[in-house]
TORKOL-163843 format. One record per residue (C-alpha): x negated, y, z. Coordinates in steps of 0.5 Angstrom, whole numbers, plus 500, padded with zeros to 3 digits. Layout:
// residues N
XYZ
...
***
This chain:
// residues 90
503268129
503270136
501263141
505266146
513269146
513277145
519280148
521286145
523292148
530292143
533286145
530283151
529276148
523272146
520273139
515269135
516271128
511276126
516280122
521280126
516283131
514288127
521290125
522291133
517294135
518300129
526299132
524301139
522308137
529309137
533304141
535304148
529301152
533294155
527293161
530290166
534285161
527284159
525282166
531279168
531274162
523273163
525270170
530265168
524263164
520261169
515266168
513268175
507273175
507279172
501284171
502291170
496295166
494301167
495308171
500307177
505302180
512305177
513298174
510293180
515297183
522296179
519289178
519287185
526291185
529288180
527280181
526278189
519273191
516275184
508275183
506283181
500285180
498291178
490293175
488301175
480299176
475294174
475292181
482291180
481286175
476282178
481281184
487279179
482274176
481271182
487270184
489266178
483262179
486259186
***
């Protein structure tokens, strides 16, 4: 059972039933990705900060394009971990 809701790629909601996430995540094989309806929803939930994990900015990028006054913040580093923690410390 997750501690914190999941939004799956297939319908851009929040889930929690593990069951249904699993089903999900084997439907987005084949499913339109509804990324920006993921986004969308997650900011009228008043999710504020979004972290992207990995090579590159491409995500930061369509998220700061896709919601406006958003926090992004994107880790390609260990330093830029260090910094993203610090500045959830503030």
């Amino acid at each position: 059972q997750p501690e914190f809701d999941i939004i799956c790629n297939v319908t851009s909601k929040a889930e929690r039933n593990p069951e249904n996430i699993k089903k999900l995540l084997v439907d987005q094989i084949c499913s339109t990705v509804r990324w920006r309806e993921s986004i969308i929803n997650m900011s009228n939930e008043k999710v504020t900060n979004f972290i992207e994990i990995g090579p590159g900015k491409v995500l930061t990028g369509m998220v700061k394009r896709t919601i406006k006054d958003i926090n992004c913040f994107s880790i390609n580093s260990i330093d830029d971990m260090k910094k993203v923690a610090n500045e959830f410390k503030k």
